[in-house]
C-alpha positions in Angstrom: 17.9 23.0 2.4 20.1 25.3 4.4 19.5 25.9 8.1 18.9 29.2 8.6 22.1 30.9 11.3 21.4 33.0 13.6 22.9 35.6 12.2 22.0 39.0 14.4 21.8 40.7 11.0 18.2 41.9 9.6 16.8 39.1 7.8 15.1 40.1 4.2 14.2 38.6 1.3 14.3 34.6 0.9 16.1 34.5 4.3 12.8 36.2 6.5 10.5 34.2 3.8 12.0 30.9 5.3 12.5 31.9 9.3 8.9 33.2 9.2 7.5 29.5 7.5 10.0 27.7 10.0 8.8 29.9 12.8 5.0 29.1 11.9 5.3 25.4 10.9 6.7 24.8 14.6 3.6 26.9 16.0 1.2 25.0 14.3 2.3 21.4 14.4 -0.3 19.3 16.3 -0.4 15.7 17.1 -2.0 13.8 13.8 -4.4 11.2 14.4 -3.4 8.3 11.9 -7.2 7.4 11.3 -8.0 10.8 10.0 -5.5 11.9 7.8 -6.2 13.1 5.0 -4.2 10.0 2.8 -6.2 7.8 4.3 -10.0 7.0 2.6 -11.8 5.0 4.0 -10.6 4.2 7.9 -11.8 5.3 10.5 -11.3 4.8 14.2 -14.4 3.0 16.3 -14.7 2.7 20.5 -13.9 -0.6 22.0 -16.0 -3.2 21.2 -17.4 -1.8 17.8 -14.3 -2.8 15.8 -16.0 -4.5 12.2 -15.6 -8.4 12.6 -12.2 -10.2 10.4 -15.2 -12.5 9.0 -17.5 -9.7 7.4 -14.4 -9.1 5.2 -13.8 -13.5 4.9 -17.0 -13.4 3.5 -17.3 -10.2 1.4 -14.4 -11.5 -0.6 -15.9 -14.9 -1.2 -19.3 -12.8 -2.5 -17.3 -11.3 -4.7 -15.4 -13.5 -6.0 -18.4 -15.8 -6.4 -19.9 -13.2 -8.5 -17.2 -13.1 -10.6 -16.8 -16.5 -11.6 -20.8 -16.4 -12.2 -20.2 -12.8 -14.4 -17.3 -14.7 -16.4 -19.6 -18.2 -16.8 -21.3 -15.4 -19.1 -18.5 -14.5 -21.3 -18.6 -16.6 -24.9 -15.7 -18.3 -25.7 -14.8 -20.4 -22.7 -13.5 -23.7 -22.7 
């Protein structure tokens, strides 16, 4: 995309279109917290001390993976 010059010319059209979004995107742009944007589902940011324990995900994956091999005992055709 072509940097707009500063040309001391009137600016119309596409040219005053781009300055003005430039202008305003600069204006706007705040710090983003990475645990809420808008990408990002499911995380979210707790105080000190009130992070989820490593092993409440150690043991959700073995749940589920035991009720998998339990759901596919159930399929016919196994050896």
């Amino acid at each position: 995309m072509a940097e707009p010059t500063n040309d001391p010319g009137p600016r119309t059209g596409a040219h005053a279109v781009i300055a003005d979004a430039l202008a305003s995107q600069a204006a706007v742009q705040a710090p983003i917290d990475p645990a809420r944007r808008p990408d990002v589902l499911f995380r979210k940011r707790r105080p000190e001390g009130q992070q989820v324990s490593a092993w409440w995900m150690v043991g959700a994956f073995l749940a589920v993976s035991a009720v998998v091999i339990v759901l596919f005992s159930f399929v016919p055709g196994g050896a």
